[in-house]
C-alpha positions in Angstrom: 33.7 169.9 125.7 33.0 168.4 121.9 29.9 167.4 120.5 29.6 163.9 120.5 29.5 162.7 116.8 25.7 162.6 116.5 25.1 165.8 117.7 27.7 166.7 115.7 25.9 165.7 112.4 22.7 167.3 113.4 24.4 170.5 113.5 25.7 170.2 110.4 22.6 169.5 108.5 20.6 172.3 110.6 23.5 174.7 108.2 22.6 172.6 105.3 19.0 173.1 105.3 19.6 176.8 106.1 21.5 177.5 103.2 19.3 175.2 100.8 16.0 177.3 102.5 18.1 180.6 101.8 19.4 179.7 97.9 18.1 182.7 95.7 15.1 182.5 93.5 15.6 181.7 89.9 14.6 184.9 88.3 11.8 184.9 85.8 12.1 185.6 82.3 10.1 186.4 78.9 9.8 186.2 75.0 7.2 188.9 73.5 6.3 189.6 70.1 5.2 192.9 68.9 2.6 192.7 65.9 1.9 195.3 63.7 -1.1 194.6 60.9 -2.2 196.7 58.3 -5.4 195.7 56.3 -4.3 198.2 53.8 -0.7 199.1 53.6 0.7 202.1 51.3 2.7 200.5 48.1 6.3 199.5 48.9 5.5 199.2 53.2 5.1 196.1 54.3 1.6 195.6 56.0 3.0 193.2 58.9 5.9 194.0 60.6 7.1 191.8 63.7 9.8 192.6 66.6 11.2 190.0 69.0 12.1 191.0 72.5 13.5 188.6 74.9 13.8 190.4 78.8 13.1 193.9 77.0 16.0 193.6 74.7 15.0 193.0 70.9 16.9 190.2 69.0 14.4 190.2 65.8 12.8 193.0 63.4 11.4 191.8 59.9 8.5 191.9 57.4 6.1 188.6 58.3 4.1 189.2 55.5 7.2 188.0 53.5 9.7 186.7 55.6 12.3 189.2 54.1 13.9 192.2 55.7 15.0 190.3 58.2 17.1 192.6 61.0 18.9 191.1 64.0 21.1 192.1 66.9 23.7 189.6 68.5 21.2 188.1 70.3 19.3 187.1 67.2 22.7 186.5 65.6 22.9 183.5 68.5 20.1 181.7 67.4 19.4 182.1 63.7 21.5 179.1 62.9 19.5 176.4 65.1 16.3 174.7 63.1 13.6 176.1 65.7 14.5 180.0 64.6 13.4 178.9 61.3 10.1 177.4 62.1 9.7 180.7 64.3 9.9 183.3 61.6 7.2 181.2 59.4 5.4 180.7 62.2 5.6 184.4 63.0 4.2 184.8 59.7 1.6 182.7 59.7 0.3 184.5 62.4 0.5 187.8 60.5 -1.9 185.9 58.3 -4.0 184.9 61.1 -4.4 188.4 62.8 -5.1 190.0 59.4 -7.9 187.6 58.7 -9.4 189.1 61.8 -8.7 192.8 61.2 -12.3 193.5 58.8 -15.4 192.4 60.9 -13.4 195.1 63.8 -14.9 198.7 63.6 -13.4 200.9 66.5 -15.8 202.8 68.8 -16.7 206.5 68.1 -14.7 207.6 71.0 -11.8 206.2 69.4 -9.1 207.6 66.8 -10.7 206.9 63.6 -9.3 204.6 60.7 -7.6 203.4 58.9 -5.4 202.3 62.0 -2.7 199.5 62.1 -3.3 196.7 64.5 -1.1 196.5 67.1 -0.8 193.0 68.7 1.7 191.7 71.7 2.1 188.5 72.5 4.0 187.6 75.8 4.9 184.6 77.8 6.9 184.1 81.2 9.3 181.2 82.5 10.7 180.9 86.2 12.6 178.1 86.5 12.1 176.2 83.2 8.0 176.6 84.1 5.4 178.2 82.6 4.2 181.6 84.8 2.1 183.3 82.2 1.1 183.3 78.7 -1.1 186.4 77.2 -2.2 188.8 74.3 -2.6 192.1 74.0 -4.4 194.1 71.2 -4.9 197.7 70.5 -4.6 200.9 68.2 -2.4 204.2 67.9 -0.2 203.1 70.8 -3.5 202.5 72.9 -4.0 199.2 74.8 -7.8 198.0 74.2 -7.9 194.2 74.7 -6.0 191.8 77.0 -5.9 188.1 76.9 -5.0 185.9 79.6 -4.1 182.9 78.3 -3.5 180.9 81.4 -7.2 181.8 82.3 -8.9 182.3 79.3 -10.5 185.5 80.2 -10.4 188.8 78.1 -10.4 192.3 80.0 -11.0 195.3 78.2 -8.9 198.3 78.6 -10.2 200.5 76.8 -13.7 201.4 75.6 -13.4 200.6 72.1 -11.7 196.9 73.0 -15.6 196.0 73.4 -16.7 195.3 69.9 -13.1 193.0 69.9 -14.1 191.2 72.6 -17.2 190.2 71.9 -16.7 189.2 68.5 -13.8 187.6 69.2 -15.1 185.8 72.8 -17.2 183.7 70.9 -14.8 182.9 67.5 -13.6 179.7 69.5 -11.2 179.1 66.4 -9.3 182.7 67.3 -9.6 182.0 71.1 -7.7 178.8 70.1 -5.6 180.3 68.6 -4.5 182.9 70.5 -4.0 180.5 73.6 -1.6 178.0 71.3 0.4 180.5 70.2 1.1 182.1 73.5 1.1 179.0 75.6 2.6 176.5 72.9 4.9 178.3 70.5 6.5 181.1 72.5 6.9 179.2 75.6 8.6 176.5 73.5 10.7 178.5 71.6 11.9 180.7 75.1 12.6 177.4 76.8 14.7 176.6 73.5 16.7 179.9 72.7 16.9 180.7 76.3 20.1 178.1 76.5 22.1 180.2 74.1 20.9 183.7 75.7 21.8 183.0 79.1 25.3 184.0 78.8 24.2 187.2 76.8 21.7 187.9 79.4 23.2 187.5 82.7 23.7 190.7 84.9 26.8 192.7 84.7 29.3 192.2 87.4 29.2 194.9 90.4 32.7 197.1 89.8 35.1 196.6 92.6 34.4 198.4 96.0 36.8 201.0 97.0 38.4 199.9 100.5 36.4 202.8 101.8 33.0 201.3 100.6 34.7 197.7 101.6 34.4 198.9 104.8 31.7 199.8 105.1 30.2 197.2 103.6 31.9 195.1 106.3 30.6 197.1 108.8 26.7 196.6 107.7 27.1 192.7 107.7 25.0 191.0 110.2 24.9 187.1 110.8 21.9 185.5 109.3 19.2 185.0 111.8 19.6 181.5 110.5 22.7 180.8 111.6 22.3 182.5 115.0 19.6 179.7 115.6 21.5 177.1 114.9 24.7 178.4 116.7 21.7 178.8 119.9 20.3 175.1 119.5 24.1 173.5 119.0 25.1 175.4 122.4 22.0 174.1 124.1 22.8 170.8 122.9 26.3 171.0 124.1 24.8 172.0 127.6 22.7 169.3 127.6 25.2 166.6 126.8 27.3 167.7 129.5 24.5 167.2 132.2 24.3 163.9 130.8 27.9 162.8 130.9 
């Protein structure tokens, strides 16, 4: 016996609201930027030196105390024709500025590696979807995290014991909290959104090599229906049933 058209129509949008609840999360992706800030730097080195990372992989390494020495890989090859890559890189320097400005009223702990020691600052934010997920800082010295920076939150955690004295001095600087929350939130979030539509491509995962027909079957073999479309196959039966005690 067929389904009558109506139940025929339910049917078909039970499948279609199965496969729209089932359609695979957009994955989440990020920008970071990897400070490093000398107070005093030895003649001929430059005393700030940034790297650009988008999803782990680095498009951008140059002096932002100068703008010059500017290294890229094909991912920063992509972008560094559009207008936005050049607001980045004096952006990029102008915080270099910032965080140096910062750098003399910070004297590490005693339990700490002593100075002089080169400020190392990372600033991260995260997209899913074209949204915002997170926004945040991180500071510390000789490869140690001390500080972290939730942007979203506004709350600072110390990681280490000498990321105290940071803290506090810094907790009440509402200029540098400012700061530190525009950057992260504002400019890197708006500059991922922005360069992300020419990395997507560049980014995407690799393709999966082509099974063997031994691991084809096999593969076969592990397939199971979706427990989705077993419940619809169940309800359209019991429709089916139905409609025939009616007829």
């Amino acid at each position: 016996m067929a389904l009558n058209p109506g139940t025929r129509l339910l049917c078909f949008s039970l499948l279609l609201l199965g496969g729209h609840t089932q359609t695979k999360k957009a994955d989440p992706h990020s920008l970071c930027y990897n400070f490093t800030i000398m107070l005093k730097s030895p003649p001929g080195q430059p005393w700030c030196e940034v790297q650009g990372q988008v999803d782990g992989r680095t498009f951008l390494h140059c002096d932002c105390g100068t703008n010059r020495d500017i290294s890229l890989s094909p991912l920063g090859m992509k972008i560094n024709a559009t207008k936005e890559w050049e607001q980045q890189i004096q952006t990029l320097k102008d915080m270099g500025d910032e965080l140096k400005q910062l750098l003399p009223g910070i004297e590490l702990q005693k339990d700490t590696p002593r100075a002089p020691l080169p400020l190392q600052a990372k600033m991260c934010c995260q997209q899913e979807a074209g949204r915002c997920t997170g926004a945040s800082w991180q500071f510390g010295f000789g490869g140690q995290m001390f500080l972290l920076y939730d942007s979203e939150n506004m709350k600072w955690t110390e990681v280490h014991p000498g990321g105290r004295q940071m803290r506090e001095e810094w907790e009440k600087d509402t200029d540098a909290t400012k700061f530190f929350r525009r950057t992260s939130e504002g400019d890197c979030n708006h500059w991922l959104r922005t360069f992300w539509g020419h990395w997507e491509k560049m980014l995407e995962p690799a393709e999966q090599p082509p099974m063997t027909p031994g691991s084809a079957q096999s593969k076969a073999t592990a397939i199971t229906p979706s427990p989705w479309i077993l419940l619809v196959t169940l309800t359209c039966s019991i429709l089916l049933v139905i409609q025939g005690f009616l007829l």
